[in-house]
C-alpha positions, 0 to 999 in steps of 0.5 A: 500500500502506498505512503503518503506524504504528509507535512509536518507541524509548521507552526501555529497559525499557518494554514497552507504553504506554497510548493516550492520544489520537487527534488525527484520526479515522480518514477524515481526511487527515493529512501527514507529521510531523503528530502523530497520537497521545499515548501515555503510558509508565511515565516519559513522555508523547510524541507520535507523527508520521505517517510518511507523508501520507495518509488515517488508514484504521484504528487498532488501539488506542483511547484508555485501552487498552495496547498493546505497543511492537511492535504497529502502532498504525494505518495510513495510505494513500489514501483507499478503500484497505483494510487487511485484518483480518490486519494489525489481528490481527499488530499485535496478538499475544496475550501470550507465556507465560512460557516457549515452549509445547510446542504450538501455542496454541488457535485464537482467532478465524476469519476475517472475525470483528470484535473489537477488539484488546484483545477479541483478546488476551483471548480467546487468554489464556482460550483463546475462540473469538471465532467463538462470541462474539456482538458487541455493539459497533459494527457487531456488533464483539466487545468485551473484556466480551462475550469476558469474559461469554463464557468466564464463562457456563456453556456447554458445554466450550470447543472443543478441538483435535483428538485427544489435543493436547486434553489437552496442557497447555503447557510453561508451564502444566505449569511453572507447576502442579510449582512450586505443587503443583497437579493439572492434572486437578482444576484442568481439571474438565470442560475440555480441558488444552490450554484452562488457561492460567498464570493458572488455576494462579495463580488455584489458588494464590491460591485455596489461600492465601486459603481462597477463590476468587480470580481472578488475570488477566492484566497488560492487565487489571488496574486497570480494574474487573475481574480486579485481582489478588485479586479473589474471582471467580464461585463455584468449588471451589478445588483440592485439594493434589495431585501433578502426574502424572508424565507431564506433569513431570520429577521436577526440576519438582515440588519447590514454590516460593513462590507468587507470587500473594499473598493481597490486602493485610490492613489493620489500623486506622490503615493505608492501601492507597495505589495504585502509580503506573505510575511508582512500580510501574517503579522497583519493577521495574526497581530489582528486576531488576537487583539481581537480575540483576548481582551488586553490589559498591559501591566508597567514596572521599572525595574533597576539593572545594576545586579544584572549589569555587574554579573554580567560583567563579571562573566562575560570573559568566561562565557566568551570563552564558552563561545557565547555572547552573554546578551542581557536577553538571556537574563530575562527569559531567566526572569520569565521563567521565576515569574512563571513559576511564581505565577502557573497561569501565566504559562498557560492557555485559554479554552471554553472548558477552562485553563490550561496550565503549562508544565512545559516552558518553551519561551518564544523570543520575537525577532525583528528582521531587515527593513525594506527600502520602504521601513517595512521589516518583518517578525519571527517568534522563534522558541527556545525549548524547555527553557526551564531545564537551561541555565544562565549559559545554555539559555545564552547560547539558545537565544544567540543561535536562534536570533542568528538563524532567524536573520539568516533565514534558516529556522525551521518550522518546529523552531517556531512551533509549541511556544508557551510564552513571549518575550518582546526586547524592544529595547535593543532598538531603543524603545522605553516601553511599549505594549506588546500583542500577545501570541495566541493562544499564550495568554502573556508577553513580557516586553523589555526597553532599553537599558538606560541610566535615570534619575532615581529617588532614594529614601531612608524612610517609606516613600510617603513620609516627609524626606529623612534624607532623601537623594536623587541617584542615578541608576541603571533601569528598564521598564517592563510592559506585561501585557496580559489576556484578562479572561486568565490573569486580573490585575493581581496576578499580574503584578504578581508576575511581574514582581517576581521577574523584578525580584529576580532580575534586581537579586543577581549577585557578582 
């Protein structure tokens, strides 16, 4: 029987990964732990091994297509064996709407019928059958443009299923209509419902903000020549404002939303439109959704240097002689660590069911890498593993070997994967404070500024009682920002955080 080949963890968060290459073609032998195949996500490139020895008798997904991190990417198995088209079809399943259909989707291909993978799923986003399309690909195989050209010719009304599931929208279809105010009806024309998808209604609604027709396509489709996001498509009548009929929404599903499909970007003189990276675009998304999604509450203590300062100076000859940089860096993730085990639920998860606490402390160290020539840079969030088990010199080496792997590009996936906590030193660029986003689903990010001498108060007495010979001192101090998920910690717990991450960092004796 043959094996598939899977990916492996890619890290929290990704959802697909583009294919970069094959390094064997499909017929040649290939032994287990042989690497296969280079696959890019939003933060790395990596290799994927073959899990077994063998002949490489298919691939499901050629060089530039995206391909979900479920999805079997091929098979390996002895020569002459078959893999049936089912596999290649389950590998690869058409994107899910946003919410479940209340029938089933329209069928999408027949038996024995060749298309490719991403032909596949473009055909069951625009609801083609692929046994109507013609192939004009190798051996007769159905393409992404012949399923494009397919549903953009004028032919008759796309086959429909049977009796009245035919004018039944999905749920997501039907949602997504009441949030914009659109009328199914008009929208359809001379096609069946059960055929519209949301990304007919996205198109209405652009179409409607722009005063033109435009065609809004799927997520896979984007950024390769056709169907980007504002793209003014074929000649078509753009819909007309209109109430969804009350038989397909609740009266709670009609009020509209805003559109979430703006008008493509306007440019005035002097302005210019500068491309997302798949880097850039993550950080947008994940920075997005979890401020979103954990209620943020940021947590300010100044904490004195001067412990840190002389051990550091004290030791840095011998850990140079170690071969590692004693950065300050090393200290505060030592300092996480105390705060942590002072205080379980901040190393831990939220869920519906309750807390999650972690025994584990893996700490994610976020990492700026090079601006552009605009000031556009990026950030990795690579993750020292069961951090609690280094000391002072091995915790040293983990972050000099991940900041400088990270800036050569060189992590892998499982380097970014299964982090429990975040540390944020901005102050290596020279910031006071800030406050940081926390990394779902972690519920806590510790953020550092710079280093800097101030003007200090130093009072015989309580701080509060007339002056006893008080003196203005300068010492060396940093400010840390807490950032915290209030649906885990509250005020109380996290200041209690804090305070032990201070009382470790201000404790270090030389």
């Amino acid at each position: 029987m043959a094996t598939e080949i899977r990916l492996p963890d890619v890290g929290e968060g990704v959802a697909d990964v583009t294919i970069n290459r094959w390094r064997v073609n499909v017929g040649e032998a290939v032994t287990a732990g042989d690497v296969i195949l280079e696959v890019a996500t939003d933060k790395v490139d990596t290799e994927i091994q073959a899990p077994a020895s063998g002949v490489l008798l298919k691939v499901n997904f050629r060089a530039g297509e995206l391909a979900p991190v479920t999805a079997v990417m091929g098979h390996i198995g002895q020569a002459g064996e078959s893999v049936g088209e089912a596999a290649a079809v389950a590998a690869t399943p058409a994107p899910m709407p946003e919410s479940a259909p209340s029938v089933p989707a329209p069928v999408t291909e027949s038996a024995g019928v060749k298309a490719t993978p991403v032909a596949k799923r473009v055909a069951a986003d625009k609801g083609v059958d692929l046994a109507g399309v013609a192939g004009t690909g190798p051996g007769g195989q159905i393409t992404k443009q012949d399923v494009l050209a397919h549903s953009a010719a004028p032919s008759g009304a796309l086959a429909a299923l049977p009796g009245d599931l035919a004018d039944e929208p999905t749920l997501a279809v039907r949602r997504a209509a009441a949030d914009h105010n659109i009328n199914l009806r008009e929208l359809a024309g001379d096609r069946p419902l059960s055929t519209l998808t949301k990304y007919d209604v996205l198109s209405a609604v652009a179409s409607r903000a722009a005063g033109k027709p435009v065609r809004v396509e799927p997520e896979y489709l984007r950024g390769e020549g056709r169907g980007a996001r504002g793209e003014v498509a074929a000649p078509a009548p753009a819909p007309t404002p209109a109430p969804v009929p009350a038989a397909s929404v609740s009266a709670a599903q009609v009020a509209p939303k805003p559109a979430t499909a703006p008008a493509p970007a306007q440019l005035k003189p002097g302005e210019e439109l500068v491309k997302l990276s798949r880097m850039r675009a993550a950080v947008a998304r994940n920075t997005a959704q979890s401020l979103f999604t954990a209620p943020h509450v940021t947590t300010m203590w100044d904490v004195e240097m001067s412990a840190v300062l002389q051990h550091r100076a004290a030791h840095k000859k011998e850990f140079a002689a170690a071969g590692v940089n004693l950065t300050i860096t090393a200290y505060f993730v030592e300092a996480i660590i105390a705060g942590l085990k002072a205080v379980p639920a901040a190393n831990a998860t939220w869920t519906d069911d309750g807390v999650i606490i972690k025994r584990t402390y893996n700490i994610g160290m976020a990492t700026a890498l090079p601006m552009d020539q605009y000031g556009i840079g990026g950030l990795i969030v690579p993750v020292i593993k069961n951090a609690g088990d280094l000391n002072l010199l091995g915790l040293a080496r983990a972050v000099n070997e991940l900041a400088d792997r990270a800036r050569k590009n060189e992590l892998k996936p499982d380097d970014l994967a299964d982090g429990t906590f975040t540390l944020s030193n901005y102050g290596t660029s020279g910031s006071r404070f800030q406050t940081p986003i926390i990394v779902q689903p972690q519920v806590g990010i510790l953020g550092v500024g710079a280093v800097e001498k101030r003007a200090v108060v130093v009072s015989a007495g309580h701080p509060l009682e007339p002056n006893l010979g008080d003196a203005l001192v300068f010492k060396p101090m940093t400010t840390l920002g807490f950032s915290y998920d209030h649906r885990v910690l509250d005020g109380a717990t996290a200041d209690a955080f804090c305070a032990a991450v201070k009382k470790h960092l201000e404790g270090y004796v030389a």
